[in-house]
N, C-alpha and C positions, 0 to 999 in steps of 0.2 A: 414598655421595657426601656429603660435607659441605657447609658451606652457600656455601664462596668456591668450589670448584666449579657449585653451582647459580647462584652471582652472574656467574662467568665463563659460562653457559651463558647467561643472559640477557642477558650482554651482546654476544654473537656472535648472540644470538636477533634481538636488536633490529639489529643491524648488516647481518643476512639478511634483517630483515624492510624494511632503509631499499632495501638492492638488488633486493627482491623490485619495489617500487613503481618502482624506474627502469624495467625490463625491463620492469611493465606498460606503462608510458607508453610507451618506443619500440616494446612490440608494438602498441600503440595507434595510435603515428603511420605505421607501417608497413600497419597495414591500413586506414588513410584514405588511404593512397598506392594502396593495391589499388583499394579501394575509389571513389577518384575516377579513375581507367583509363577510357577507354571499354573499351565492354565488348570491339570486336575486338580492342584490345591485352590483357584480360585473359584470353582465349582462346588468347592467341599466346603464344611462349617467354617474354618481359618478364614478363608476367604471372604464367607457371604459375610460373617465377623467387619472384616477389615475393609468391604465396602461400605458395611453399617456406618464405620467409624467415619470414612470419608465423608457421608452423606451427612451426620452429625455437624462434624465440622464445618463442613459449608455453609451448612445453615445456619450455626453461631455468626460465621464472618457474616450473611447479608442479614440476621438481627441487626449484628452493630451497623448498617448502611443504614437501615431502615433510622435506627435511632439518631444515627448523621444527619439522613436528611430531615426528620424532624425538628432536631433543633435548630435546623438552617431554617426552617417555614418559619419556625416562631421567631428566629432572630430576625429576620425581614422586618 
């Protein structure tokens, strides 16, 4: 790998890492949503719903980690 290879790899690094921090925020705003439920609605369908969602999301953000740190192994 030469080094405008490595430069193109940081700069998709940084661009995953600006979308890694949306997705934390709206998993964030999504489980303040769970979060302020009473608790019979987060018991009921809305609820298990909207933890689904949370659990969704999170998972997207440590994708993008996962995808982070692989291009950091290969830029090495």
């Amino acid at each position: 790998m030469n080094k405008q290879q490595r430069k193109q790899i940081e700069a998709i690094n940084a661009a995953l890492c600006d979308l890694r921090s949306q997705i934390e925020t709206l998993q964030s705003d999504e489980q303040d949503k769970y979060d302020n439920m009473p608790e019979s609605i987060q018991g009921g369908d809305k609820g298990s719903k909207q933890e689904e969602v949370c659990g969704e999301i999170d998972s997207a953000a440590d994708a993008i980690t996962e995808v982070i740190d692989a291009l950091e192994r290969a830029a090495e």
